[in-house]
Jmol script that loads the backbone (N, CA, C; Angstrom):
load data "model"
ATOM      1  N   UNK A   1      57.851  48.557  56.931  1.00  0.00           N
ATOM      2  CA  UNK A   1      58.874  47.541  56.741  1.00  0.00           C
ATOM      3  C   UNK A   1      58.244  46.210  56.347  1.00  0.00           C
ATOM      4  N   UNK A   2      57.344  45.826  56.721  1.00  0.00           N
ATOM      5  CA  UNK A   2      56.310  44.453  56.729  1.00  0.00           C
ATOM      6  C   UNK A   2      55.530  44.651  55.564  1.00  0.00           C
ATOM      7  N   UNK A   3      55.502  45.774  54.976  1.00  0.00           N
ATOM      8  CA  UNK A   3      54.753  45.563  53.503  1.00  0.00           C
ATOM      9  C   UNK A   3      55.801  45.618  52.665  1.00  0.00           C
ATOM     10  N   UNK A   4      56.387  46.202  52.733  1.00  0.00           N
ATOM     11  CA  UNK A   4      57.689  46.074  52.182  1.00  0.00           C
ATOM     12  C   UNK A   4      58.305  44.785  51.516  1.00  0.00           C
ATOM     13  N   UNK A   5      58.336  44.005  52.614  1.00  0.00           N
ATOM     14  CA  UNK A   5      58.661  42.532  52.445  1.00  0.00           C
ATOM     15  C   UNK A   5      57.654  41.798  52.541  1.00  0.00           C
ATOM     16  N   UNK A   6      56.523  41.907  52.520  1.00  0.00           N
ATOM     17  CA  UNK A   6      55.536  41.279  51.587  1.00  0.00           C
ATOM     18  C   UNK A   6      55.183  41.797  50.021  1.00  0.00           C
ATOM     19  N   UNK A   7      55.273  43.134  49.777  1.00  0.00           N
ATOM     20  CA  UNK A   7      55.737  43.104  48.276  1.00  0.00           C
ATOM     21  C   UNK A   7      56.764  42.487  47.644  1.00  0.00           C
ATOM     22  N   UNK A   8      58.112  42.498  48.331  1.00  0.00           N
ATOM     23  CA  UNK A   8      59.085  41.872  47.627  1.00  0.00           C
ATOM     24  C   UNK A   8      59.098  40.748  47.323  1.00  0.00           C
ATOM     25  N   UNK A   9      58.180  39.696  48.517  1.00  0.00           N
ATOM     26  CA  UNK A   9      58.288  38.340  48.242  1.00  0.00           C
ATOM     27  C   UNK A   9      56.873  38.359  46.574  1.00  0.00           C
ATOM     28  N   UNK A  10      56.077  39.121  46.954  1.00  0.00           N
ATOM     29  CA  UNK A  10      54.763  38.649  46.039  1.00  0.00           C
ATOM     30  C   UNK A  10      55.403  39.406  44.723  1.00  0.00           C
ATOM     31  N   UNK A  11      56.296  40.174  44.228  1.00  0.00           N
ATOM     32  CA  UNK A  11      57.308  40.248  43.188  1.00  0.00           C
ATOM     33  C   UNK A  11      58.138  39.287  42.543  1.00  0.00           C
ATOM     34  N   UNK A  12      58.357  38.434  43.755  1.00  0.00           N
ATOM     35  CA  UNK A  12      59.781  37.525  42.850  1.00  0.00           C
ATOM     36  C   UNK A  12      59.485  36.474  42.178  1.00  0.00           C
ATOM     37  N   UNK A  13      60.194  36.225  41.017  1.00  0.00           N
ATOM     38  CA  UNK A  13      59.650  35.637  40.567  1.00  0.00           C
ATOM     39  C   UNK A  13      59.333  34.011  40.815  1.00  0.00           C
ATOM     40  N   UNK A  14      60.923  33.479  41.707  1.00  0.00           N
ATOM     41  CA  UNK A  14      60.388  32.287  42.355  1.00  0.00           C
ATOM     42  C   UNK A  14      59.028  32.398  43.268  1.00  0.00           C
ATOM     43  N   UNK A  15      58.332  33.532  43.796  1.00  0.00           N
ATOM     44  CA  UNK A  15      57.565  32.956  44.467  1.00  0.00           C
ATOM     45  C   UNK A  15      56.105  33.040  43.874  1.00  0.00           C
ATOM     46  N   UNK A  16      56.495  33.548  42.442  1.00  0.00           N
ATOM     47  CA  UNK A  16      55.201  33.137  41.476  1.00  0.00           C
ATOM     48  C   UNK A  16      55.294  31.626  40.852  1.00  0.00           C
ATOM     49  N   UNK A  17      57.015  31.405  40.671  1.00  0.00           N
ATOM     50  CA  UNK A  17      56.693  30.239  39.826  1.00  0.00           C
ATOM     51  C   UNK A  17      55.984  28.808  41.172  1.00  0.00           C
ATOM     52  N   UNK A  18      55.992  29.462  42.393  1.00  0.00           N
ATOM     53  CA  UNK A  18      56.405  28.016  43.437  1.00  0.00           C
ATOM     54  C   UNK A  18      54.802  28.513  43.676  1.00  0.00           C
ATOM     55  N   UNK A  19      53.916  29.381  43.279  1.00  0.00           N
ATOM     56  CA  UNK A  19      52.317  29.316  43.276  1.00  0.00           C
ATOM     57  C   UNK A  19      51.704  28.328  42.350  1.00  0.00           C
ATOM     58  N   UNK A  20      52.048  28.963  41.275  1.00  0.00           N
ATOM     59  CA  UNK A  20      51.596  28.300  40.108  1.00  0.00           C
ATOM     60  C   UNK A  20      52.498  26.403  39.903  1.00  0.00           C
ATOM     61  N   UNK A  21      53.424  26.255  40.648  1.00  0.00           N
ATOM     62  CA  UNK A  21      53.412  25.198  40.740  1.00  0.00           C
ATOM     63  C   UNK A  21      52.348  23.806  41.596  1.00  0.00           C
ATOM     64  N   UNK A  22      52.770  25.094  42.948  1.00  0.00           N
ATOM     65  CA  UNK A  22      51.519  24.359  43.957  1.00  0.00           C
ATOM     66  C   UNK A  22      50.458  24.369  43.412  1.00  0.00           C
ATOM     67  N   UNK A  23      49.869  25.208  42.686  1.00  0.00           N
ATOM     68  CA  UNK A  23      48.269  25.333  41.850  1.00  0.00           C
ATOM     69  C   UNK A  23      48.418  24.918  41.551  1.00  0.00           C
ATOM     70  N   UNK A  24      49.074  24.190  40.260  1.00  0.00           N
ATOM     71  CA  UNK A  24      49.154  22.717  39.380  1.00  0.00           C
ATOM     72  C   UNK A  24      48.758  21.795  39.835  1.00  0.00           C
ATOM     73  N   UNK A  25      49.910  21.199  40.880  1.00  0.00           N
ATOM     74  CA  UNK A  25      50.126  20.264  41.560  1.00  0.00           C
ATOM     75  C   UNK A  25      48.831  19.910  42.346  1.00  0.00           C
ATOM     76  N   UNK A  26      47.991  20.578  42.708  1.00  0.00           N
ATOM     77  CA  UNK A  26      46.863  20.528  43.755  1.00  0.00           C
ATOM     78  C   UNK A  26      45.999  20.531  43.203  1.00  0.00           C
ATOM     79  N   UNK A  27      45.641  20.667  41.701  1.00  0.00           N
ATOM     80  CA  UNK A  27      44.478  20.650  41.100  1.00  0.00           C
ATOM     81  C   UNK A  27      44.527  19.193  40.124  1.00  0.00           C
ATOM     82  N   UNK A  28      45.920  18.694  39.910  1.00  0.00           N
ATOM     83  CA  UNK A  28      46.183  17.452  39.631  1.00  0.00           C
ATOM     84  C   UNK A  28      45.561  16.585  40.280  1.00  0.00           C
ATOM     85  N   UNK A  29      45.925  16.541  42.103  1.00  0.00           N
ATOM     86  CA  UNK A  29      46.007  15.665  43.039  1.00  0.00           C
ATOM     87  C   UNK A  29      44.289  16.160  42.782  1.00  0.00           C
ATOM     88  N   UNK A  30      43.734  16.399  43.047  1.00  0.00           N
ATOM     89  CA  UNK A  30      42.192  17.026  43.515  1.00  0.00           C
ATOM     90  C   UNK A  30      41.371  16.249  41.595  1.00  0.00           C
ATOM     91  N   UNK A  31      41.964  16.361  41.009  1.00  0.00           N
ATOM     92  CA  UNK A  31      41.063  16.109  39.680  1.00  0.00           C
ATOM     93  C   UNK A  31      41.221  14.079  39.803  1.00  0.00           C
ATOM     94  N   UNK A  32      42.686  13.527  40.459  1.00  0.00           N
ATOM     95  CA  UNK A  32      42.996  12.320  40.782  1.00  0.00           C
ATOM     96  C   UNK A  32      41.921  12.094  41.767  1.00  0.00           C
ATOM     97  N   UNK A  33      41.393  12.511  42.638  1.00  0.00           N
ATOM     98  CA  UNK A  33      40.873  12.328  43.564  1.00  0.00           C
ATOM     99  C   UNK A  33      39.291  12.113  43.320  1.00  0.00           C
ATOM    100  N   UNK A  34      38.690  13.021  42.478  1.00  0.00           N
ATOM    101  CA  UNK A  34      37.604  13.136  41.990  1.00  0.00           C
ATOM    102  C   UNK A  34      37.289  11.866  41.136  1.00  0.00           C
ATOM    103  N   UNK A  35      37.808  11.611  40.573  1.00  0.00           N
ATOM    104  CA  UNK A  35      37.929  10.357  39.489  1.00  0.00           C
ATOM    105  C   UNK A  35      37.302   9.328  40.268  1.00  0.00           C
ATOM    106  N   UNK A  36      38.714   9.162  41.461  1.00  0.00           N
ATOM    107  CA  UNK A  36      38.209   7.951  42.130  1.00  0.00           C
ATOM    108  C   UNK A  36      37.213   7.593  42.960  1.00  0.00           C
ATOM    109  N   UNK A  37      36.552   9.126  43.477  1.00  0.00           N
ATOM    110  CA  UNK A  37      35.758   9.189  44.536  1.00  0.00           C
ATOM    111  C   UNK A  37      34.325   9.373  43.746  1.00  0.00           C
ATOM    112  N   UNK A  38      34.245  10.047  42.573  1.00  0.00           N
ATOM    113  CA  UNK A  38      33.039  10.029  42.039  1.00  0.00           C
ATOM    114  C   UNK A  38      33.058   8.397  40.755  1.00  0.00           C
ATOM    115  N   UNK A  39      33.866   7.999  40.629  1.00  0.00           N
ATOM    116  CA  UNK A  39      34.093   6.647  39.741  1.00  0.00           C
ATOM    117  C   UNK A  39      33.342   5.607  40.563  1.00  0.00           C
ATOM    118  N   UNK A  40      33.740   5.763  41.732  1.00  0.00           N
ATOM    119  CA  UNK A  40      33.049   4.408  43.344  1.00  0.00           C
ATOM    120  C   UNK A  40      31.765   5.016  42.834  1.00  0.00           C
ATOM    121  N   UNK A  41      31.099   6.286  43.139  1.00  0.00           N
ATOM    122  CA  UNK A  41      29.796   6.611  43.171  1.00  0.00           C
ATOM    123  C   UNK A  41      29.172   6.376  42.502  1.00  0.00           C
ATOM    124  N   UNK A  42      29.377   5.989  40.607  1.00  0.00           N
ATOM    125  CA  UNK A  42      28.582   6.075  39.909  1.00  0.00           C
ATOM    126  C   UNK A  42      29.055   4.576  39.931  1.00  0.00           C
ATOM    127  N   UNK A  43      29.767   4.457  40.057  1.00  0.00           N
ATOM    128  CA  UNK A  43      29.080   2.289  40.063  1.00  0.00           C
ATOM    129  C   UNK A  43      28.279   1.900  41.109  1.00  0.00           C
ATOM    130  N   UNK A  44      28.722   2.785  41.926  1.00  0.00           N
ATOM    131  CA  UNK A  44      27.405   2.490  42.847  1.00  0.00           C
ATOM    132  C   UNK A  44      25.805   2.997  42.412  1.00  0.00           C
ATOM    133  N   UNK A  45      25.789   4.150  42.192  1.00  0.00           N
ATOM    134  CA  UNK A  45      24.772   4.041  40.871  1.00  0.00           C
ATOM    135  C   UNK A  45      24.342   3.112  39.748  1.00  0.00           C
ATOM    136  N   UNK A  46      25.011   2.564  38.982  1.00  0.00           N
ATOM    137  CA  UNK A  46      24.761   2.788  37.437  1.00  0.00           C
ATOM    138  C   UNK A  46      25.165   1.100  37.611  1.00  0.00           C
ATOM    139  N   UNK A  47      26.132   0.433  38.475  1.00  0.00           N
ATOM    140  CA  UNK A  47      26.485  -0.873  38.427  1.00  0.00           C
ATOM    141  C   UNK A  47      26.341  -1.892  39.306  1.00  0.00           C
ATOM    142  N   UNK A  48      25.440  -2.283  40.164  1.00  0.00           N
ATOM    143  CA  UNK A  48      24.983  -2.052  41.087  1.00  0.00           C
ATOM    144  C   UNK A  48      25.685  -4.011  41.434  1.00  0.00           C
ATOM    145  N   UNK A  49      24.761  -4.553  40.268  1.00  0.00           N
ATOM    146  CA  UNK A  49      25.349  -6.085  39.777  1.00  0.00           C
ATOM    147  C   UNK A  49      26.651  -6.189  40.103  1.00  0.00           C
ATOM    148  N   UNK A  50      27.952  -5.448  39.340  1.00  0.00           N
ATOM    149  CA  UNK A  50      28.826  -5.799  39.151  1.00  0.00           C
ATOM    150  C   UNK A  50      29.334  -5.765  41.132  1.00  0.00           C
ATOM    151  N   UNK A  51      28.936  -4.960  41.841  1.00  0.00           N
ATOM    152  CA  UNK A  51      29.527  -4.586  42.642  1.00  0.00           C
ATOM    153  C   UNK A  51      28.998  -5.384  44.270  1.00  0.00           C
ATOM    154  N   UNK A  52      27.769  -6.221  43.579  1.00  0.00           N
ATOM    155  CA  UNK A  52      27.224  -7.036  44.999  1.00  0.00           C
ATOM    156  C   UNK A  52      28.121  -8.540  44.140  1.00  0.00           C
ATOM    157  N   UNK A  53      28.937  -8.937  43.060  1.00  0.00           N
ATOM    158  CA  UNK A  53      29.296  -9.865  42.919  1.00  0.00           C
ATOM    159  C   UNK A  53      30.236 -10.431  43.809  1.00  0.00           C
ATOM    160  N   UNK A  54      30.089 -11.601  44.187  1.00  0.00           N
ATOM    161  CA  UNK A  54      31.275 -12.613  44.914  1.00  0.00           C
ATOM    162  C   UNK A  54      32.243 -12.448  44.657  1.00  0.00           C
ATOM    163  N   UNK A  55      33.385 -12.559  45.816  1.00  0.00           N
ATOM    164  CA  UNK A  55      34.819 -12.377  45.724  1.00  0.00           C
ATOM    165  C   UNK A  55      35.233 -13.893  44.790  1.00  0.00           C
ATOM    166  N   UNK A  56      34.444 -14.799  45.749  1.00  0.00           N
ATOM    167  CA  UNK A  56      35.280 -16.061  45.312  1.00  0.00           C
ATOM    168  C   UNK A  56      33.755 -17.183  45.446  1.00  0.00           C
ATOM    169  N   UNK A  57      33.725 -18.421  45.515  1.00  0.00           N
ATOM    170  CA  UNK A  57      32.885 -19.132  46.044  1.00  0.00           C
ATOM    171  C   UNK A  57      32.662 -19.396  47.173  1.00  0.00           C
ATOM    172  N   UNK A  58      31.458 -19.761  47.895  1.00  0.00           N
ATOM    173  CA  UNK A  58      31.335 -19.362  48.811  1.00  0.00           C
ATOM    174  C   UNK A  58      31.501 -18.181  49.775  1.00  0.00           C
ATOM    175  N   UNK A  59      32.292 -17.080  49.543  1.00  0.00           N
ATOM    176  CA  UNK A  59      32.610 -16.308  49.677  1.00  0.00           C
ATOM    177  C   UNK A  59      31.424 -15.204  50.398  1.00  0.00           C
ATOM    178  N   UNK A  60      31.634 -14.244  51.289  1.00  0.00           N
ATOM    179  CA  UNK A  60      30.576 -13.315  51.799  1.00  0.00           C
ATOM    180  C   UNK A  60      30.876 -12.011  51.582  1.00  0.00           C
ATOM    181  N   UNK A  61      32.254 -11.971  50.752  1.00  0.00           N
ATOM    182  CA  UNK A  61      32.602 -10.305  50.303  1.00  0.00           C
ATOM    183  C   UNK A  61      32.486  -9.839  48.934  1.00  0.00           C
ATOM    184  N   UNK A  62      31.856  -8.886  48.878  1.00  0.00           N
ATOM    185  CA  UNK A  62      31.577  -8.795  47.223  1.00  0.00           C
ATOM    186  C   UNK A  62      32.379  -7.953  46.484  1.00  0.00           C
ATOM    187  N   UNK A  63      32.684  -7.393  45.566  1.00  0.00           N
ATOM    188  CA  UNK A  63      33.621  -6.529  44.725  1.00  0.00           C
ATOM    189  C   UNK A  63      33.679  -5.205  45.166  1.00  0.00           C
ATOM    190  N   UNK A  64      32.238  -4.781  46.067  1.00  0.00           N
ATOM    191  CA  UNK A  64      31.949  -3.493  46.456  1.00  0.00           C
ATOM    192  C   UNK A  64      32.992  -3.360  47.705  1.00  0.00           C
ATOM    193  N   UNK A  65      32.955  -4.005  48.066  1.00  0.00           N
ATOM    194  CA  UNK A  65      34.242  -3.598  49.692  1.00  0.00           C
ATOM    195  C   UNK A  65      35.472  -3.210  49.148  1.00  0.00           C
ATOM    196  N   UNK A  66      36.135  -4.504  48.660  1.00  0.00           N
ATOM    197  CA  UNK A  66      37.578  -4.047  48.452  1.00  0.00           C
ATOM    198  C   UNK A  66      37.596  -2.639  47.946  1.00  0.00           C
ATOM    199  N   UNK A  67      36.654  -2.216  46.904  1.00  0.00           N
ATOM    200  CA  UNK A  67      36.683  -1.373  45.952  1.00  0.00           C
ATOM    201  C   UNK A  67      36.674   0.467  46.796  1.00  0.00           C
ATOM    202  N   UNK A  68      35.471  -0.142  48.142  1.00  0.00           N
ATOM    203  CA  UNK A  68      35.342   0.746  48.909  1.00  0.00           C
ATOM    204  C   UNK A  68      36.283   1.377  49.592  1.00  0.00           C
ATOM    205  N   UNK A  69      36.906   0.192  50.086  1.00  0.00           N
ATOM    206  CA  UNK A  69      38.560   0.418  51.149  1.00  0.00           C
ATOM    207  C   UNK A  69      39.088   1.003  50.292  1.00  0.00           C
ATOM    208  N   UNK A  70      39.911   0.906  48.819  1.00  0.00           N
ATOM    209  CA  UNK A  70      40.508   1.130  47.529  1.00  0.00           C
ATOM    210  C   UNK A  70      40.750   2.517  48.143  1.00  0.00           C
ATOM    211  N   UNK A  71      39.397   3.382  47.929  1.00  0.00           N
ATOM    212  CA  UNK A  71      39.095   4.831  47.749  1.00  0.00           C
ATOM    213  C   UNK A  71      39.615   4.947  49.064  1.00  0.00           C
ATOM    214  N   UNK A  72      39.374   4.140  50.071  1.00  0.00           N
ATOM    215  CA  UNK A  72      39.847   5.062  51.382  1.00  0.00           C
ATOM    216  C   UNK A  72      41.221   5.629  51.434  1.00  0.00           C
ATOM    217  N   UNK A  73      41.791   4.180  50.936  1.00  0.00           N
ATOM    218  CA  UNK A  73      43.388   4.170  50.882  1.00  0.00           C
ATOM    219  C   UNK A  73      44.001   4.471  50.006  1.00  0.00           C
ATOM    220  N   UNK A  74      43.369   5.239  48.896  1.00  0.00           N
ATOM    221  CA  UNK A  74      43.793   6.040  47.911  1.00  0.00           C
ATOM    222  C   UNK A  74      44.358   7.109  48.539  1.00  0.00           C
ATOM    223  N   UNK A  75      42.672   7.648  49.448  1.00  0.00           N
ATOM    224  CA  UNK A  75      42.648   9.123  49.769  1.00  0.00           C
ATOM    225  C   UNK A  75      44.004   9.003  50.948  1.00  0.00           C
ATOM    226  N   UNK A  76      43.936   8.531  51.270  1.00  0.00           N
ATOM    227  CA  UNK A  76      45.524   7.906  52.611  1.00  0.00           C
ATOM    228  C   UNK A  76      46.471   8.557  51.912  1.00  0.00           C
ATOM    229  N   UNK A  77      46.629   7.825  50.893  1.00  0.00           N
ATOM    230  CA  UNK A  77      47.825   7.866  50.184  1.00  0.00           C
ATOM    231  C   UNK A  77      48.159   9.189  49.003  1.00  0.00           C
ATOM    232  N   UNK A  78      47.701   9.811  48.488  1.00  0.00           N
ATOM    233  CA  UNK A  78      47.315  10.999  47.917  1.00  0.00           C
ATOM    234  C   UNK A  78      47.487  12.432  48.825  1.00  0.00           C
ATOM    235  N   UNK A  79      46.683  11.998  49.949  1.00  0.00           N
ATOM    236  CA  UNK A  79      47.001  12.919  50.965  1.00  0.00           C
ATOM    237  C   UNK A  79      48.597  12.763  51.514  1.00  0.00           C
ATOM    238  N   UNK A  80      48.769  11.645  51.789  1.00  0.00           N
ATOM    239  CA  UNK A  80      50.675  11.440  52.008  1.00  0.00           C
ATOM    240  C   UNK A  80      51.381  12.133  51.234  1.00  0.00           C
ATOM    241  N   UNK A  81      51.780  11.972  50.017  1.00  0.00           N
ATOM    242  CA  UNK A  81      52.182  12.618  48.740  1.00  0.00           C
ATOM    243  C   UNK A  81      52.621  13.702  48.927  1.00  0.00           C
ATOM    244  N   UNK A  82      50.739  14.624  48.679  1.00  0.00           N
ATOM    245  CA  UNK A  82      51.226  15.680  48.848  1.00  0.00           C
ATOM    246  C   UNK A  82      51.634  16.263  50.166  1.00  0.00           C
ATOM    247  N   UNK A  83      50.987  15.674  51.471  1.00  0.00           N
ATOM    248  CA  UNK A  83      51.752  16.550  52.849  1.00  0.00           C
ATOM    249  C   UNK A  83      53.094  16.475  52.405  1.00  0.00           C
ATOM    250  N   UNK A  84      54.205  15.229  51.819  1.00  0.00           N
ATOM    251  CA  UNK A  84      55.268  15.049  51.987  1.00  0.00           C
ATOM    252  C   UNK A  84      55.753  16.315  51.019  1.00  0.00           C
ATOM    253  N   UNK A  85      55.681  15.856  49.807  1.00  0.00           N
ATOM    254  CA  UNK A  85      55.728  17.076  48.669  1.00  0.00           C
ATOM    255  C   UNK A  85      55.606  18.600  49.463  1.00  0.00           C
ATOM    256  N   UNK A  86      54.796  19.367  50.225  1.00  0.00           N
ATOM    257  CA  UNK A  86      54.372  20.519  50.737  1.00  0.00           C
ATOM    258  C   UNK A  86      55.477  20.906  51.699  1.00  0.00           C
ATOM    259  N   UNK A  87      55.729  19.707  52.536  1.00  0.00           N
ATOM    260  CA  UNK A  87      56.604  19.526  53.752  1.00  0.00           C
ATOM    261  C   UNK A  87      57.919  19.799  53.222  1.00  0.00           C
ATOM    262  N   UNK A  88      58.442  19.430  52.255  1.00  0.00           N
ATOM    263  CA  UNK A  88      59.932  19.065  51.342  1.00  0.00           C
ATOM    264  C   UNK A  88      59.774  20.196  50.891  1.00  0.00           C
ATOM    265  N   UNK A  89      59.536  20.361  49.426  1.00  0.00           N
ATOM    266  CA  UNK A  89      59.799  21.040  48.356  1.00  0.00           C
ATOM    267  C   UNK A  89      59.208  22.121  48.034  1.00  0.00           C
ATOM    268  N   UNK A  90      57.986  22.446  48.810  1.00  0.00           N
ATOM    269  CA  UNK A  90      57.169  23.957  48.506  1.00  0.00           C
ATOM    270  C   UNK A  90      57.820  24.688  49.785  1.00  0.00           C
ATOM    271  N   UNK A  91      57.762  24.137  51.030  1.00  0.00           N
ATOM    272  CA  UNK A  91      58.478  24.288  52.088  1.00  0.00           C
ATOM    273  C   UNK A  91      60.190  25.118  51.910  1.00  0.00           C
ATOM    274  N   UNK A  92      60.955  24.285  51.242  1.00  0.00           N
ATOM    275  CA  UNK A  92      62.063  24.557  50.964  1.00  0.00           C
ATOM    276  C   UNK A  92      62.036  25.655  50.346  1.00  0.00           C
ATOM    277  N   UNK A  93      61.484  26.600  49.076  1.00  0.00           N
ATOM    278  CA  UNK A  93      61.035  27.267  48.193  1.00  0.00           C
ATOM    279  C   UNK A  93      60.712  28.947  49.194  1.00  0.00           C
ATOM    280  N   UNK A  94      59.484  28.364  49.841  1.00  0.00           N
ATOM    281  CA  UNK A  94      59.240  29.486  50.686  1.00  0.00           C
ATOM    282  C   UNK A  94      59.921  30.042  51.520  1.00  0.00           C
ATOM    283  N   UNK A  95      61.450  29.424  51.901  1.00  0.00           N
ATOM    284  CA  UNK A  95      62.244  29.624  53.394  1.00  0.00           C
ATOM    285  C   UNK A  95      63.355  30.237  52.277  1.00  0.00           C
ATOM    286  N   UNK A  96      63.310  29.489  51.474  1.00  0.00           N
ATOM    287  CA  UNK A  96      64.320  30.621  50.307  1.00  0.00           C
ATOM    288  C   UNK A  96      64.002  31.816  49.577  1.00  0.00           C
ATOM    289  N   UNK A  97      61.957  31.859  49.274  1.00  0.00           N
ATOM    290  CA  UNK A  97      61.701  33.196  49.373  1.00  0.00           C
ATOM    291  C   UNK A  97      61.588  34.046  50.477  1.00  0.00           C
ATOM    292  N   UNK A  98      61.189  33.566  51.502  1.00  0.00           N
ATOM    293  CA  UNK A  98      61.196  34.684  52.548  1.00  0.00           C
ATOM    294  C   UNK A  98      62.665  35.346  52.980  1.00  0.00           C
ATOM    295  N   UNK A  99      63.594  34.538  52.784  1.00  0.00           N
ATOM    296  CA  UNK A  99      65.312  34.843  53.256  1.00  0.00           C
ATOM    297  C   UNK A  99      65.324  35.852  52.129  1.00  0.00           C
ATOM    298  N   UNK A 100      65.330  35.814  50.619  1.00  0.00           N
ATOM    299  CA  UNK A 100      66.040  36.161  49.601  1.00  0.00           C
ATOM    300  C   UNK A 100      64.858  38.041  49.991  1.00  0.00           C
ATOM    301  N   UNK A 101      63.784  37.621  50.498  1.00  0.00           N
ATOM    302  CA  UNK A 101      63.281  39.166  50.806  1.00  0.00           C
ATOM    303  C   UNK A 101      63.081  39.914  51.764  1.00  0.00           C
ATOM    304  N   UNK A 102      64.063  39.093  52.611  1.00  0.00           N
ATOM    305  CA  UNK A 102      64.185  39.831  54.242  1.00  0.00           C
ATOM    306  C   UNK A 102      65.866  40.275  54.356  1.00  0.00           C
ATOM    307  N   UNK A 103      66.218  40.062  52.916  1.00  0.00           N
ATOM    308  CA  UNK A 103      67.382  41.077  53.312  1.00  0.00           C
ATOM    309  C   UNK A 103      67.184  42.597  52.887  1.00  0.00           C
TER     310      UNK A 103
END
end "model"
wireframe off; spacefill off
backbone 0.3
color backbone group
C-alpha cells in the first residue's frame, strides 16, 4: 500500500513540476549567494586598499565592515525568503500531492 502511494505521488505530474521548481528556485538562491559570499572574498583578496578605506573623516570604520555585515545580512535575508517560500508554497503543493495520492 505505501509503495503504492509513493509511486503515485513520484508519477504526478504536479509533483515533478513542484521538484523542478524547488530545483530552480534553490540553485537561483545558492548561485545569489555565491556571488556575494565569494565577491566579499575576492576583494578581500585582490582589493585590499579599497576595503581598509575610511568611512568618513576621522572616522575608525573602513568600507570592509559594512561590506562584511552586508553578506551576513544578505545570508539572513535569503535564507528568510526561501524558509518563507518552502513554508507557503512548496508546502502547499506537497499537502495537495500527498492528498491527490492517498486516495
Amino acid at each position: 500500500m505505501k509503495d503504492d502511494v509513493v509511486e503515485r505521488i513520484q508519477k504526478n505530474p504536479k509533483f515533478l513540476k513542484m521538484v523542478s521548481t524547488r530545483n530552480n528556485y534553490s540553485i537561483i538562491m545558492s548561485i545569489l549567494m555565491m556571488i556575494v559570499y565569494f565577491g566579499y572574498i575576492l576583494l578581500i583578496a585582490f582589493n585590499k586598499p579599497f576595503l581598509a578605506t575610511k568611512i568618513g573623516a576621522g572616522s575608525v570604520i573602513s568600507v570592509g565592515i559594512p561590506l562584511g555585515l552586508g553578506v551576513l545580512v544578505f545570508t539572513i535575508i535569503i535564507t528568510a525568503i526561501y524558509v518563507r517560500r518552502a513554508n507557503t508554497e512548496f508546502d502547499a503543493m506537497k499537502d495537495e500531492i500527498v492528498k491527490e495520492a492517498s486516495k
